[in-house]
Residue, then its C-alpha position, 0 to 999 in steps of 0.5 A: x685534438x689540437x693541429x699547429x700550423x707554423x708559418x714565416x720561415x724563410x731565408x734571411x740575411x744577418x742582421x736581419x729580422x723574422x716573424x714565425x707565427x704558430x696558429x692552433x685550431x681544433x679543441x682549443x681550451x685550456x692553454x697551459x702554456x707553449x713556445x718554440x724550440x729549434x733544431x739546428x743542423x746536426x743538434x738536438x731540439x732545443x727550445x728557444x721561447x715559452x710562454x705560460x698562460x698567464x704571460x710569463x715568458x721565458x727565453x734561451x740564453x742564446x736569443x734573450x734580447x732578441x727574441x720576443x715570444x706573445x700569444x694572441x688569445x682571440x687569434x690562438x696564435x703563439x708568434x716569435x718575433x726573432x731579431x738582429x738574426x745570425x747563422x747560429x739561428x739557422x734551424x727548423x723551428x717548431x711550436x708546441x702547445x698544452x691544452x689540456x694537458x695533452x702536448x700538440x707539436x707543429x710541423x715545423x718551419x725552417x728559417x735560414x741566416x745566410x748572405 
């Protein structure tokens, strides 16, 4: 088993910056790979940011350029670091991760775009 404890949501102004941090403990072994999604209010979960275990990233139109996804293999964290942030990316953020093939989800963290 894999728990996944998000962190760093909170409320922020437009224009502003967050870091989320997802941190895996448990049977940590085989990282296929992982990201964030989001749910936004009255939508369906989408995802935001993967990244493979060999480094390969990926991104949502919606937040390429602004969103930076890196995994830290000794701290087994999986961090998005979100800029230049709008109402649009109000939402409950969640990261997922594959070990072993098996899929571990967090419990989510909300972040808030507001003035």
């Amino acid at each position: 088993q894999v728990q996944l404890v998000e962190s760093g949501g909170a409320l922020v102004q437009p224009g502003g910056s967050l870091r989320l941090s997802c941190a895996a403990s448990g049977s940590t072994f085989s990282f296929n790979g992982g990201g964030w999604l989001r749910q936004r209010p009255g939508n369906e979960r989408e995802a935001v940011a993967l990244i493979l275990n060999n480094g390969a990233t990926s991104y949502a139109d919606s937040v390429n350029g602004r969103f930076t996804v890196t995994r830290d293999n000794a701290k087994k964290t999986i961090d998005l670091q979100m800029s230049s942030l709008t109402a649009e990316d109000t939402a409950v953020y969640y990261c997922n991760a594959h070990y072993g093939g098996t899929k571990y989800w967090g419990q989510g963290t909300k972040v808030t775009v507001s003035s």
